[in-house]
C-alpha positions, 0 to 999 in steps of 0.5 A: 256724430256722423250717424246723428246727422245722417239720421237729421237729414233722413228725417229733413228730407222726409219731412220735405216730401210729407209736406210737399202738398197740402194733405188736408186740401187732399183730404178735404177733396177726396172727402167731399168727392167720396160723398157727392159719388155715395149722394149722386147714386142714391139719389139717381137710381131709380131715375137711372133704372127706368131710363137706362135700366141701370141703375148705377148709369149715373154712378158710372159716368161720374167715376168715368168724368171723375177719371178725366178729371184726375188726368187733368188734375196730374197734368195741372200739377206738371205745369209750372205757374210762371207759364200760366202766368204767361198765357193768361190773357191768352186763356181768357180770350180762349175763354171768350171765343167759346163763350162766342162760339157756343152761342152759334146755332149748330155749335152750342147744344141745348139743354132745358132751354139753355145753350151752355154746352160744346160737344166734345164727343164722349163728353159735353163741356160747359164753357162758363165751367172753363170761362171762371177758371180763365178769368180768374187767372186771367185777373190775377196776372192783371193784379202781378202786373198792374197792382200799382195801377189797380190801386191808384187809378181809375183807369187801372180798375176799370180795365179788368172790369170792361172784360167782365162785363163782356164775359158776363154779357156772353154769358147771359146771352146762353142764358147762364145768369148763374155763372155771370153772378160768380165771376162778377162775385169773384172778380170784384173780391179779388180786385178789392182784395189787391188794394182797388179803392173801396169806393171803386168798388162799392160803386161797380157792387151797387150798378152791377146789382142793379143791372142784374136785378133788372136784367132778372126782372126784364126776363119773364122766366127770370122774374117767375123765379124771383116771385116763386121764390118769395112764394113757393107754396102759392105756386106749388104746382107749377113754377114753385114745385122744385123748391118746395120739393126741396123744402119737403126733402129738408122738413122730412130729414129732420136732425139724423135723416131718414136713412141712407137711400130711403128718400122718398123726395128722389122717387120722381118728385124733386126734379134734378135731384142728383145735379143741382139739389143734390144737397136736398137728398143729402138732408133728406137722408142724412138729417141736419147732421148730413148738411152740417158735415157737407157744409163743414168739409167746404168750410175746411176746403175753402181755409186750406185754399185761403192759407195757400193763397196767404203762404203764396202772397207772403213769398210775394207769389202775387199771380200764385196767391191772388189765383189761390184767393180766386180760387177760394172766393169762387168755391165758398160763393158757389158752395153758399148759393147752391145750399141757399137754393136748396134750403129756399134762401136764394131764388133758383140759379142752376149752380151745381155744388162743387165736387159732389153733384153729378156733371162733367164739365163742372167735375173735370175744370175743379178738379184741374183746378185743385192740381192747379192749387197744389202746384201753387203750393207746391212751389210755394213751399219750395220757395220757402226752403231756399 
């Protein structure tokens, strides 16, 4: 009798410690990780051979990101979520005061006519990288704190909506309209998702896009993208020669691809193939099979962070849930537009497909983020077991 019930609770305690963390986020993770690391060096070694005279350059300094990046996911896995929760407005105006500062001429670095970047010495960060992540939990402590408000009031709703607006704005001065998109995008699902009236909502939707559309429109870079969009193949040689050297690399790949490192759209035709069209040579290599699989793991990605965020709500964990469901939302909406801008369904918007295109900001804040997620459901879990 003894020995049964020492064997149970061998077996319980075992069975805790298995399921301590979601294992298929983890898979999911390190799957698409293990093909964005295998897409970025075929994709950039040419490039990286001529510039660097490596030709693994680029694979380097991704495994190199990919290291901090597992740093900042340990450290997001040691933090409790109640101390988050606490500093949440704290880290969303953390989050604004860079969105300032990198616009101060000396401060922020400039790239491709964008100023995104702070220098941090051996890496650059992106402060909209950081920006999503903060008002995202920023919102979800409003919502833990405010819910009653939220749904019952205009006031309640338009507060978070004030400090989007200026985020957004923040943002569109680097210019970075991508970005902008994604928090508006995120930010207005999640506070229809705490029960905002769907009125509220519909109404903020409509005068936020046409505030977007004519901010596009009024920028003459923004409205040529617009336009190249709609006509790739009349402006092929100039505005419109990175998509439809997306379009090429999609056509050539066809059902089973050309071959794992054969791409010919890589050899100096489709500028920043291994960033933000790296899904591009992905197709061109790996067919509609290749694309399927890589759409399929961000479709896996984003059910298991749902469940957290559903598993967290239904313990009435509101911060825990809300941040997981934000978190989700922001995933499947950048994940949707950077394979519609490769595949020529979205006008070009410089989003970098989560976990796979090569960069440093983007690569470290998601992988905190996914420490952040396994906490949330660590401590959900735990919860539960009470």
């Amino acid at each position: 009798m003894n020995m049964t019930m020492t064997r149970k609770r061998a077996a319980t305690r075992s069975q805790r410690k298995e399921s301590a963390y979601d294992l298929g986020l983890i898979i999911a993770t390190l799957a698409l990780v293990g093909m964005g690391l295998l897409m970025v060096t075929s994709a950039s070694m040419v490039m990286a051979e001529r510039q660097y005279h490596q030709a693994f350059y680029f694979l380097y300094h991704q495994l190199f990101v990919l290291s901090l990046g597992f740093v900042g996911l340990l450290v997001a896995l040691r933090i409790p979520v109640s101390l988050i929760e606490r500093y949440s407005s704290y880290l969303l105006l953390l989050a604004l005061a860079l969105l300032v500062v990198v616009l101060v001429p000396g401060l922020g670095r400039q790239v491709n006519g964008s100023t995104r970047w702070l220098s941090l010495g051996i890496v650059h960060m992106q402060v909209s990288e950081l920006a999503k992540l903060f008002f995202i939990l920023y919102l979800a402590g409003y919502i833990q704190r405010h819910q009653q408000l939220l749904q019952n009031t205009l006031a309640g709703f338009l507060k978070p909506l004030a400090l989007m607006g200026i985020a957004c704005a923040l943002l569109l001065l680097e210019p970075d309209f991508g970005a902008s998109v994604v928090i508006l995008m995120t930010g207005m699902a999640m506070l229809f998702a705490a029960g905002a009236r769907l009125r509220y909502v519909v109404v903020m939707v409509v005068v936020g896009g046409v505030l977007l559309a004519f901010i596009a429109i009024a920028s003459p870079y923004r409205l040529e993208r617009l336009t190249t969009f709609l006509h790739p193949w009349q402006h092929q040689f100039d505005s419109g020669y990175q998509l439809t050297q997306s379009l090429i690399a999609f056509g050539r790949g066809g059902l089973t691809g050309v071959g794992l490192g054969n791409s010919i759209q890589k050899l100096f035709y489709l500028p920043e193939a291994h960033t933000d069209f790296l899904l591009a040579v992905v197709a061109e290599e790996l067919g509609l099979i290749g694309v399927l699989c890589v759409i399929g793991l961000f479709v896996w990605l984003i059910l298991r962070i749902l469940l957290i965020a559903k598993r967290a709500l239904q313990q009435q964990l509101i911060f825990s849930g809300y941040t997981a469901f934000g978190i989700g939302v922001w995933f499947a909406f950048q994940a949707l537009v950077n394979v519609g801008v490769n595949a020529g369904m979205f006008p070009t918007k410089g989003l970098t497909l989560p976990f796979m295109s090569y960069g440093g900001s983007s690569i470290i804040v998601n992988c905190i983020v996914i420490g952040l997620l396994l906490r949330i459901d660590y401590e959900t879990k735990r919860g539960s077991r009470r």
